[in-house]
C-alpha positions as CSV (number, residue, x, y, z in Angstrom):
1,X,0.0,0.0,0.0
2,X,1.5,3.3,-0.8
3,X,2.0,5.8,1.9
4,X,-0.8,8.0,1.2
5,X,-3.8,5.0,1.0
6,X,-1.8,4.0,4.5
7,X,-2.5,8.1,5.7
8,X,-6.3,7.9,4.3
9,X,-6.9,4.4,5.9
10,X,-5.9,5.9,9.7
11,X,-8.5,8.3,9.1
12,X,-12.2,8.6,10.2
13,X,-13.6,7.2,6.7
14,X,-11.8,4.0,7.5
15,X,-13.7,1.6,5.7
16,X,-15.4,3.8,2.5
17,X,-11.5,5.2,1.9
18,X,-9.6,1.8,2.3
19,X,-12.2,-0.7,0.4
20,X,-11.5,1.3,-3.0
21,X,-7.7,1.0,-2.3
22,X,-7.4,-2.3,-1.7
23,X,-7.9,-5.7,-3.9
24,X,-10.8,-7.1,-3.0
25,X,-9.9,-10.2,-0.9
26,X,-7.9,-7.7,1.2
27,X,-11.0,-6.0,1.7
28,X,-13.3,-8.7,2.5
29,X,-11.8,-8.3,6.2
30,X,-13.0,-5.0,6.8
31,X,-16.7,-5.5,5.5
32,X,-19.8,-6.3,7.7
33,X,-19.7,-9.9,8.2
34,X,-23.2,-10.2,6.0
35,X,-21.9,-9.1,3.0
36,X,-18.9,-10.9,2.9
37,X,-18.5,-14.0,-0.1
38,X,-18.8,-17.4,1.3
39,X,-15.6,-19.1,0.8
40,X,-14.2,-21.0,-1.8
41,X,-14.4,-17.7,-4.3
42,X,-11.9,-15.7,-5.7
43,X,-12.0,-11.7,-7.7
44,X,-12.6,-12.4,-11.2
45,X,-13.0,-8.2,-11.6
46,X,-13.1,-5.2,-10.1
47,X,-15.0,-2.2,-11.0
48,X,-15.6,1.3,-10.8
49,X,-19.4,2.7,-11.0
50,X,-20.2,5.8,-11.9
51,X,-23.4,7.7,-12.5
52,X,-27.0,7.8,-11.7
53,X,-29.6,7.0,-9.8
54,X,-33.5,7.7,-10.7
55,X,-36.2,8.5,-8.4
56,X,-39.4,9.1,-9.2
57,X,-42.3,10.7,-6.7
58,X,-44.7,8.4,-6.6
59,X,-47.8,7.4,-4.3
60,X,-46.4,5.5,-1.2
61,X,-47.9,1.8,-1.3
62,X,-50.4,0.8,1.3
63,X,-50.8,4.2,2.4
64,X,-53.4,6.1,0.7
65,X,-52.6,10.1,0.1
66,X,-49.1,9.5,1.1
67,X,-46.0,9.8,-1.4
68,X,-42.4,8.9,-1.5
69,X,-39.6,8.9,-3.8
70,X,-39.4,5.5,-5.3
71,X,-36.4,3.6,-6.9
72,X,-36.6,3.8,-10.3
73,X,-33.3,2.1,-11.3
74,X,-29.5,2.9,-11.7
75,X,-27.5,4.2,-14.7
76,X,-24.1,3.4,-14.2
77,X,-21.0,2.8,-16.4
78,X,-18.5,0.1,-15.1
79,X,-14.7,0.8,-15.2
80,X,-11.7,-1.2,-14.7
81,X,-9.2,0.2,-11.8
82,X,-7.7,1.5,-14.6
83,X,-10.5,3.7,-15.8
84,X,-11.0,1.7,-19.2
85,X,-14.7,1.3,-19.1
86,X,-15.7,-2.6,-19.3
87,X,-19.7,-2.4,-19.1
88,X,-22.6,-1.0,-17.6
89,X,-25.1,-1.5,-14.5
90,X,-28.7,-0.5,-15.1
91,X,-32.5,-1.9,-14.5
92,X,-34.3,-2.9,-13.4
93,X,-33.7,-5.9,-13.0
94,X,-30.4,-4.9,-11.5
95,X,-28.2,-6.0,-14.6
96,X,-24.6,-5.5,-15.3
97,X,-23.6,-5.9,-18.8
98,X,-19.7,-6.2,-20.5
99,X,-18.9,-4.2,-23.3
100,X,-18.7,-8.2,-25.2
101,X,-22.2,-8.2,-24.5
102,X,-22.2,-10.7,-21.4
103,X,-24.3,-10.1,-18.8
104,X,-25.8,-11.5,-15.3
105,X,-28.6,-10.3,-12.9
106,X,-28.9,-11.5,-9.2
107,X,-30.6,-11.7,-6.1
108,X,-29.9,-9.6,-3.3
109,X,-28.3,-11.6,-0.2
110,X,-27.9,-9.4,2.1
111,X,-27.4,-5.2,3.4
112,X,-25.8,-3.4,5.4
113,X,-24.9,0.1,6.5
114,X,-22.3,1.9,4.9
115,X,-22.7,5.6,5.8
116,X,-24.9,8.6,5.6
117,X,-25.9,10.1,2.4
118,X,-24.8,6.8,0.9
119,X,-26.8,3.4,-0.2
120,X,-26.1,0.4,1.6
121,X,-23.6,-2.2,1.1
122,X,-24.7,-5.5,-1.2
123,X,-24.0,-8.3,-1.6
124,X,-26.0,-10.0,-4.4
125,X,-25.9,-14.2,-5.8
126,X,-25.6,-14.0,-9.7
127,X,-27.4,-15.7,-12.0
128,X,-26.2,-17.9,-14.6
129,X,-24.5,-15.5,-17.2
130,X,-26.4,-14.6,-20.6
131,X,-23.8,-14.7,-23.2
132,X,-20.2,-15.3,-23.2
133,X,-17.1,-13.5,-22.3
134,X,-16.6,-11.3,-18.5
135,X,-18.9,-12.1,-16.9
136,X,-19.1,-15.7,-17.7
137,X,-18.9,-17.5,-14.3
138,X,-20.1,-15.0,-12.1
139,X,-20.6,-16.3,-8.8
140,X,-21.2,-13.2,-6.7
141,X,-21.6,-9.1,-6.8
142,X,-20.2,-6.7,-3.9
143,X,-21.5,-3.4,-3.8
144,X,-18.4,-1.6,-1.3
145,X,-17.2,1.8,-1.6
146,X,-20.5,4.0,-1.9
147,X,-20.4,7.1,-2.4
148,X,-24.5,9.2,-2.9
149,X,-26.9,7.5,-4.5
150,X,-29.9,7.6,-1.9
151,X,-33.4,9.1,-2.5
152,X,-33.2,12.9,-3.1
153,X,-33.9,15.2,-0.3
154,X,-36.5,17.6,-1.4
155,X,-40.1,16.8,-0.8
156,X,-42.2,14.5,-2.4
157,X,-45.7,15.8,-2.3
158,X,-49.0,14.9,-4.5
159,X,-48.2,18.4,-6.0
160,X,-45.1,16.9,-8.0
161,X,-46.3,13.3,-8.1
162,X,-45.0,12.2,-11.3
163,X,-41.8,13.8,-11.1
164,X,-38.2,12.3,-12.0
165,X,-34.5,13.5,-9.9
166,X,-31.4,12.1,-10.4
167,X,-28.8,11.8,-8.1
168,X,-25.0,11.2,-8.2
169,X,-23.8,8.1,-7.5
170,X,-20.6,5.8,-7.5
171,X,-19.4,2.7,-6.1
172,X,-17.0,-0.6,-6.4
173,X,-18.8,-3.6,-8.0
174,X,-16.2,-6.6,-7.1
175,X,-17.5,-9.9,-9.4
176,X,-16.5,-12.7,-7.7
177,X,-16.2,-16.8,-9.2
178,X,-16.2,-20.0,-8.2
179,X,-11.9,-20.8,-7.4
């Protein structure tokens, strides 16, 4: 580790800092114990997301005259640690796709916390990929090193029912395979 991911790892953003500096089975150990991958899996590819997530205001279910801001799905483009951009994450369903045209979707496993103003931590189980090439083999998708992405602030009200925001988001996607 050079010197100044050492510095950034002593201080208060600990985890959020130190997850996108490290490989990911360094990682693993600094991660809430639910969204760790089960043994007997190794990195098959780490990414960088960056973009959007939608939001739409929308009536809140099971709870007449009452609105929220509702997931509408992600638009995200997937880079390599070297900033070469391999694929994209959108839905739903959450899907991320190579650039070779391979893709999987999953079920989430499990959440967890990773900081305010930020979505959670994931960990989802792929599905069987569609197509062959990167992401052929599959296993597993962590969601670590969130940055934004949660519903916007302003108010959701029956006056702008209807309405669409974006907001900014980023984090690591680590695809993980059977060893």
């Amino acid at each position: 580790m050079h010197a100044k991911q050492r510095f950034l790892c002593l201080s208060a953003t600990f985890a959020i800092t130190c997850l996108g500096a490290l490989p990911g089975v360094q990682a693993q150990s600094m991660l809430p114990e639910n969204i760790k991958v089960p043994d007997g899996h190794k990195v098959a590819l780490e990414t960088v997301g960056t973009g959007e997530i939608i939001y739409e205001c929308r009536d809140k279910a099971n709870a007449p005259g009452q609105t929220e801001w509702s997931f509408v799905g992600p638009k995200v483009l997937l880079s390599d640690r070297s900033g070469k951009a391999v694929g994209d994450y959108f839905g739903p369903p959450a899907t991320w796709q190579a650039k070779d045209g391979s893709k999987i979707t999953g079920t989430q496993v499990a959440v967890a916390p990773s900081g305010a103003g930020n979505l959670p931590y994931q960990l989802v189980k792929a599905n069987p990929a569609e197509g062959k090439g990167l992401m052929s083999g599959i296993s597993y998708v962590q969601r670590v090193a969130l940055k934004g992405g949660v519903a916007p602030s302003n108010a959701c009200t029956a006056a702008n029912k209807g309405t669409r925001q974006t907001v900014k988001y980023q984090a690591d996607y680590i695809f993980w395979a059977a060893r």
